[in-house]
N, C-alpha and C positions, 0 to 999 in steps of 0.2 A: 800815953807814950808819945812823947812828939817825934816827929822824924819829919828831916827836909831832905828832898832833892832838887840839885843842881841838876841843870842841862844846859847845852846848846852853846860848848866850848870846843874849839878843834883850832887848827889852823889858819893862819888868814897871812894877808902880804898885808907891810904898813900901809896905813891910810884906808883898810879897809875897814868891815864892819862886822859884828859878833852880837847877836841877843841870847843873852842867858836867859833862863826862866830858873823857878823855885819853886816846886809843889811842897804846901805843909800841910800837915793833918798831926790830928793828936789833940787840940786843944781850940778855943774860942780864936781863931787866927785874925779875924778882924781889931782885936783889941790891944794887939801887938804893935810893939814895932820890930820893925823888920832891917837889914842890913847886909851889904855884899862885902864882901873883906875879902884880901887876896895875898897872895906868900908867894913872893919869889927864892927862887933858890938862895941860901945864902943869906936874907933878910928877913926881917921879923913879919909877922902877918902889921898889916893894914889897913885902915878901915875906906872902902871905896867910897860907899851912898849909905844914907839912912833914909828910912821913911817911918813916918809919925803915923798912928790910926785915922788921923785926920787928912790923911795924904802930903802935907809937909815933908818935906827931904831938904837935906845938905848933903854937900859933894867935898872929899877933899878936893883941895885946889889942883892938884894936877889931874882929875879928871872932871873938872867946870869945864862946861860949855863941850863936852864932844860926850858925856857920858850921862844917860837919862835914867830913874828908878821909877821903876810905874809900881801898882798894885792892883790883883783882880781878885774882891774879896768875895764874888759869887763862884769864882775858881780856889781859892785858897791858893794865889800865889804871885807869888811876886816877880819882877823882869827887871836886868838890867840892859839896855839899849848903849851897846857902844860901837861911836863911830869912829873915824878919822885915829884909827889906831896904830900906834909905836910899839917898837921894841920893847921900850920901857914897861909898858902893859903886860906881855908875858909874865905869868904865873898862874896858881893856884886858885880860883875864887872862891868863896865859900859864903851862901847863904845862911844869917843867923839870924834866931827869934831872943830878942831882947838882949843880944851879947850872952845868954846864957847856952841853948842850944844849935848845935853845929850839923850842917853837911857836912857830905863826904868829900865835895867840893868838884870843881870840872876846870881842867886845863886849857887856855889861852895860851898860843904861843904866835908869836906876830914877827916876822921876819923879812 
């Protein structure tokens, strides 16, 4: 049974900074890839960061260069590191294993 959680989303002013974290368990986690996706009100989910087993990551382009994806595969979990935050950033994020399995997700709201 895989299950991810999200944390470490709350409030913040623009230009500040937010690290979510991902705890997964259920399955060989190291072999995955992993990815933070987010839904704002109103708009379709979207994909943030991805990371490859090999620690490889791409960013969409609006969040290069202020927003980082790490992995700790002796934790089973993954982090996204985001800084120099906007408005635009408020939503939903949600940690996924392979685009197949979902969190429950953690709210950013940056005002």
């Amino acid at each position: 049974h895989v299950q991810l959680v999200e944390s470490g989303g709350g409030s913040v002013q623009a230009g500040g900074s937010l690290r979510l974290s991902c705890a997964a368990s259920g399955y060989t986690y190291s072999s995955y890839c992993m990815g933070w996706f987010r839904q704002a009100p109103g708009k379709e989910r979207e994909r943030v960061a991805t990371i490859n087993s090999d620690g490889a990551t791409n960013y969409a382009d609006s969040v290069k260069g202020r927003f980082t994806m790490s992995r700790d595969n002796t934790k089973n979990e993954v982090y996204l590191q985001m800084t120099s935050l906007k408005s635009d950033d408020t939503a939903l994020y949600y940690c996924t294993k392979s685009f197949a399995s979902w969190g429950q997700g953690t709210q950013v709201t940056v005002s």
